[in-house]
C-alpha positions, 0 to 999 in steps of 0.5 A: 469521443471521451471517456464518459465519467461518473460520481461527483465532482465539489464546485472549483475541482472540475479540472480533476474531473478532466484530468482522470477523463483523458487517462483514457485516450492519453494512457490506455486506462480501462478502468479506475476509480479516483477520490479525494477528500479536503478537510474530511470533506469529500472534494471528488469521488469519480470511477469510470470505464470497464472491468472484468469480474468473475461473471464476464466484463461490464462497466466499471461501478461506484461499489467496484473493488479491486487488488490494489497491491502494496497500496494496502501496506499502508492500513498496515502502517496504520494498524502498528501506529495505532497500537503504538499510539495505544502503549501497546507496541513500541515500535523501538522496542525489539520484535522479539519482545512480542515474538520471541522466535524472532531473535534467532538468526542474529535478529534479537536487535530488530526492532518493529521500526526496521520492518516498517522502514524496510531497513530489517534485512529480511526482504525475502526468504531463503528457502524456496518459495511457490507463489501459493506459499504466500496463502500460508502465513504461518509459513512464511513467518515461521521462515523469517523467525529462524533466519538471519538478515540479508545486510546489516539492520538499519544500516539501509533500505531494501524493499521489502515488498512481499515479506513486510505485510507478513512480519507486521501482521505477525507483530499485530497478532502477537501483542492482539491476539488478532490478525492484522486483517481482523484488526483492521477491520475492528478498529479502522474501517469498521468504525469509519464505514470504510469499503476496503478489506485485507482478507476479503469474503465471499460476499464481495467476490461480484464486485471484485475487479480482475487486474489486468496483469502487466506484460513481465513479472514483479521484477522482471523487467526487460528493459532494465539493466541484468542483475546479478541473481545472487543480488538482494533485488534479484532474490526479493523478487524471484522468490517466489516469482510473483504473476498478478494473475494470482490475485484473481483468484478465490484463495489470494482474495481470502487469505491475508497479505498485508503488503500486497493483497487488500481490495478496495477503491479510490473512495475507501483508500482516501477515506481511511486516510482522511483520518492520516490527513485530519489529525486523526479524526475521520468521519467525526470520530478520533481513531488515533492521537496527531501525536501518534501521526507523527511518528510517521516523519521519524525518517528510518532510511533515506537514499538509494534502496537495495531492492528498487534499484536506482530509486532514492528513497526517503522512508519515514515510519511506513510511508514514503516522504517526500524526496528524491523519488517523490518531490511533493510540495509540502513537507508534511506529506507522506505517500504510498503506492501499489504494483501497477499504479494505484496510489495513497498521497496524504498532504497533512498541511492541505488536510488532503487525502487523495487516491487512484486506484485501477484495474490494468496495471502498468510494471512499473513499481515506483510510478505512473503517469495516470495518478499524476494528472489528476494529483496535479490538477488536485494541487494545483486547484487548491494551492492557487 
């Protein structure tokens, strides 16, 4: 028996529709929510399946929301471009010129561009780390002012999977005086109506989705070749040693994580990037210039990344580019993605904003199959 599917589907994109009802004899899916807009417009808006919540497991709703992982680094990007297209931060300019403690440790030179394009060298932390030390902001920031880079900056790319939300939100803090997470709120899903929060409140926890966590750690695949644990990917991601379990819980949900702890859905990832895909008009409103847009293909790095080993990655201002990693048919395309699957794909040349997002998480960090198929039959619908 198929997957019972809800929520809207525009005439011509019924084979989307399809594609995300088979995740669940294909895939294992449990629950997931997936939408995408075309012009600004709505083209599907489709959930289905079950999913935990504090109070027990029932059917996966239309205003169901969940961790969605390194998917939020995404409004992050946002946040810094929108300031950026503002006069308010040049992204080429040294990060100590809006934080001066940061140019300790050899780090005068690094400027908010090597963060965004994980060049930086400052994918994780020196001193030892407990997972609830990723609540304390002031911390973690407090440790990367004082210490020296992991390889020379902009010499390549290095994950920074955990410590770029913390750098950018510092960034942010600095020249606003607001958090990325309040500034977010006030400037982008504020004005669109958009259901997606880094830093959630408590009047949200009913709907919260738990994920199911994978079977192994960030990192920890068994599969994968041993890596040495003195090596750039070993210690990005064994400090602190990270278990998805976590964000299920009330002070992950509250604290601000810009790289990994926003909750939200398929609905508002692919609102908020209807304005990335339109020219930054969304839901009739101008919120950043195309010119400030743009800035998202200036490539930062490109080739294999220290962290995610074997991947060939080609990083534009934040976003993923198409390449190697992600061939997607149309240049003016930039991506992102979350630890278990969830995924922000904005075709500027379609005008396409598209998402998945879900709640069982595969380990996988640079992909999953349950986003492609209905990605694939989006493509396919409108470049026949």
């Amino acid at each position: 028996m198929s997957m019972e599917i809800h929520g809207t589907v525009a005439p011509g994109f019924e084979a989307v529709r399809d594609a995300f009802a088979a995740n669940w004899e294909r895939h294992g899916e449990v629950g997931a929510s997936v939408c995408a807009t075309v012009n600004g417009e709505v083209v599907f808006d489709l959930w289905g399946g079950t999913a935990t919540y504090d109070n027990g497991e029932r059917p996966w709703a239309e205003d169901t929301i969940v961790n969605v992982w390194s998917t939020t680094k995404t409004m992050s990007f946002l946040c810094c471009l929108l300031l950026a297209d503002r006069g308010e931060l040049d992204l080429y300019a040294p990060v100590a010129t809006y934080w001066p403690e940061f140019a300790a440790g050899g780090k005068d030179q690094i400027a908010t561009r090597h963060i965004m394009g994980h060049t930086a060298g400052l994918s994780g932390w020196d001193a030892p780390l407990e997972m609830s030390d990723l609540l304390d902001h002031d911390k973690l920031v407090g440790l990367h002012a004082s210490q020296a880079p992991w390889w020379e900056p902009g010499s390549g790319s290095g994950y920074h999977a955990l410590s770029q939300g913390y750098l950018l939100g510092e960034i942010v803090n600095r020249v606003t005086g607001r958090s990325l997470g309040q500034f977010f709120a006030d400037e982008i899903t504020g004005p669109l109506g958009a259901d997606f929060h880094i830093g959630t409140s408590a009047e949200h926890d009913s709907r919260i989705a738990h994920v199911i966590a994978p079977p192994f750690g960030l990192g920890d695949d068994p599969n994968a070749p041993e890596v040495d644990p003195s090596s750039i990917a070993s210690r990005t991601f064994s400090n602190p040693a990270m278990d998805a379990a976590f964000s299920s819980t009330i002070p992950w949900r509250r604290a601000e994580v810009p790289a990994a702890g926003g909750h939200g859905n398929a609905r508002s990832v692919a609102a908020i990037h209807t304005l990335t895909a339109n020219g930054g008009v969304a839901g009739g409103q101008q919120i950043i210039s195309p010119e400030g847009l743009e800035r998202i293909f200036d490539v930062q790095a490109e080739g294999m990344d220290m962290v995610l080993l074997g991947t060939d990655l080609r990083l534009g201002m934040g976003f993923g580019l198409p390449g190697p990693m992600l061939p997607l048919p149309n240049p003016r395309t930039c991506y992102w993605g979350g630890w278990g699957g969830s995924l922000a794909i904005i075709d500027m040349d379609l005008h396409l904003s598209f998402s998945y997002v879900m709640n069982k998480m595969e380990a996988s960090l640079t992909g999953d199959r349950r986003g492609a198929g209905p990605l694939l039959a989006t493509y396919a619908i409108l470049t026949a």
